[in-house]
N, C-alpha and C positions, 0 to 999 in steps of 0.2 A: 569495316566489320566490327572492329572495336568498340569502334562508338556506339554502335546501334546497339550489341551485346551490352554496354554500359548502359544506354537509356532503358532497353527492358529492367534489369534488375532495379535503376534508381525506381522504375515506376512501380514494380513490383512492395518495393519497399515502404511506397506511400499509400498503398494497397490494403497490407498488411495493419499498417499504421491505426489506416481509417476504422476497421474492423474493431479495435481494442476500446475497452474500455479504458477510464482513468476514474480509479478510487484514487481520493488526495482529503487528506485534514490534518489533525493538530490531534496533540497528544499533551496535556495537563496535569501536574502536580498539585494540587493545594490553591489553586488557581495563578501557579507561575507553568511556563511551558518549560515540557523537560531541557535538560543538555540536548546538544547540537552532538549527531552520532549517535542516539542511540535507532537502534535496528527494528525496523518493521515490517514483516514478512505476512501475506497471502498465499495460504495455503487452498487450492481449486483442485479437488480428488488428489492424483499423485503431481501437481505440478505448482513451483514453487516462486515464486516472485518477491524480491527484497528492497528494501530503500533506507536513508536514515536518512531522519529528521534533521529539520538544519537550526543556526541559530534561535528561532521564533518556535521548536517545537513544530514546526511542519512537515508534512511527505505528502509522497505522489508514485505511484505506480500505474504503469499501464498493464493491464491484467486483460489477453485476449477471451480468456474461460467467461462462460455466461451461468450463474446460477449462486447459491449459496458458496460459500465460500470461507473461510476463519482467518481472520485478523490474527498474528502476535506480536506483543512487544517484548524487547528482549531489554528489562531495566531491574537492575541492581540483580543480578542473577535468577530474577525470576521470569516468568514466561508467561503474564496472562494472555486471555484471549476474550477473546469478542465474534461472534457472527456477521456475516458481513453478505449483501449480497453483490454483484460485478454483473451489471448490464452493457449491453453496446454502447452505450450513453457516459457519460459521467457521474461519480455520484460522490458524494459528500460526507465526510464522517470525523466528528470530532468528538475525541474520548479524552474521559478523564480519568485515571488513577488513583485509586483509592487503598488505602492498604486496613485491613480487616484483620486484627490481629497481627500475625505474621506476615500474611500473604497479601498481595497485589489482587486487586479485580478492577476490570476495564468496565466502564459505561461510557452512553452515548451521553453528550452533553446536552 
């Protein structure tokens, strides 16, 4: 009975899995990739999905929400953002960092 209760939930889980998207790209400074650690969060109505970049400036989220959605980076105490959209599919987004005066603004590369 254990087992069987274990096999539905593993397959459950690979269920769930398949359903999600995965937004993944790189995040750029001046044309070097930021520090490893810094926080990238997708914002889909109220539900919230995070990651940090690793040494090369990458991330990867699986994001189940379908539709528009807002990118943020959380670097040097600032917050910008970007629009993003999160299909069943995979999709690709590699931004770059620009700072504008004071303040930080994200584009696509």
């Amino acid at each position: 009975m254990k087992r069987a209760l274990l096999l539905v939930f593993v397959i459950l889980g690979w269920a769930v899995a398949a359903y999600a998207g995965k937004i993944y790209g790189s995040v750029s400074e001046g044309g070097k990739p930021v520090a490893q650690g810094v926080k990238v969060e997708v914002t889909c109505g109220s539900n919230n999905y995070a990651a940090q970049t690793d040494a090369y400036g990458s991330f990867k989220l699986f994001v189940p929400d379908k539709g528009k959605c807002t990118l943020k980076v959380y670097y040097q105490g600032q917050t910008p953002s970007f629009e993003v959209n999160s299909y069943e599919g995979t999709v690709q987004y590699d931004l770059i960092l620009e700072k504008q005066g004071a303040q930080y603004t994200l584009r696509r590369k």
